[in-house]
C-alpha positions in Angstrom: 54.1 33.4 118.7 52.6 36.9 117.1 49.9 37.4 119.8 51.3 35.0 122.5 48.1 34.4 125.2 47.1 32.3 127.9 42.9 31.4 129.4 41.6 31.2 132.5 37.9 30.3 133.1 36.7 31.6 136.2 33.2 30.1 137.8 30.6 31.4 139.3 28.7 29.4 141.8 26.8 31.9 143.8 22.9 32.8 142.7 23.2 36.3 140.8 26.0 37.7 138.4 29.3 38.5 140.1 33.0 40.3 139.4 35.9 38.3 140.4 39.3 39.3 140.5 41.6 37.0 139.1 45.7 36.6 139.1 48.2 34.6 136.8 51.7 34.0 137.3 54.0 33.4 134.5 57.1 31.8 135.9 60.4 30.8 134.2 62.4 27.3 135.4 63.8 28.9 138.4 60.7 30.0 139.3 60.9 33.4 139.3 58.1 35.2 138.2 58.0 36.7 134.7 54.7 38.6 134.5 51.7 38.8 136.5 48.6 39.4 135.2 45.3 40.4 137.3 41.7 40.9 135.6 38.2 41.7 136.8 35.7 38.9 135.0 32.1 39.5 134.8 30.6 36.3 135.4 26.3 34.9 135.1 25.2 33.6 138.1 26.1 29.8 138.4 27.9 30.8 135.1 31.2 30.9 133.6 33.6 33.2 131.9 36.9 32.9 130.3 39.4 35.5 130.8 42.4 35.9 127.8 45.7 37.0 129.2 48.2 38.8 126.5 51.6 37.9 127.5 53.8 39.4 124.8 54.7 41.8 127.8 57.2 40.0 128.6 59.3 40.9 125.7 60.1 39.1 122.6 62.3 35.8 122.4 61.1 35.1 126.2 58.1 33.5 125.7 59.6 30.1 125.2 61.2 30.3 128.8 57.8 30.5 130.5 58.0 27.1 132.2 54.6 27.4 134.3 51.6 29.2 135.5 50.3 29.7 138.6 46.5 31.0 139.1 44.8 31.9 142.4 42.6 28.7 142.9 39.9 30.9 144.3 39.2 34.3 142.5 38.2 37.2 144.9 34.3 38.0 144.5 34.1 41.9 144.0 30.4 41.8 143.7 
């Protein structure tokens, strides 16, 4: 609970290296959203990558009332 964190690994199925732009949602019970985060990965071609998401942001003690996360099936190539 020191360095609280969430991964995401984002693939790459095109034929040369790429930037995509990827979103998570951190969402409490009620579903209402706690902290977003948004990252530009780097990824080989046909490739992965694994993205690390800090989210002490949202404060101390409120960690424990993240009930899901959402991520953007489909992160946005930025080539």
């Amino acid at each position: 609970m020191d360095d609280p964190y969430a991964t995401v690994e984002v693939r790459n199925p095109n034929d040369r290296d790429a930037v995509f732009t990827m979103k998570m949602t951190f969402k409490d019970a009620h579903g209402a959203t706690m902290i977003t985060h948004t990252a530009q990965v780097p990824v080989p071609a046909k490739g992965t990558a694994t993205d690390r998401a800090a989210i002490a942001g949202i404060g101390t003690g409120r960690v424990d009332q993240i009930a899901r996360c959402e991520v953007n099936p489909r992160a946005t190539a930025d080539w």
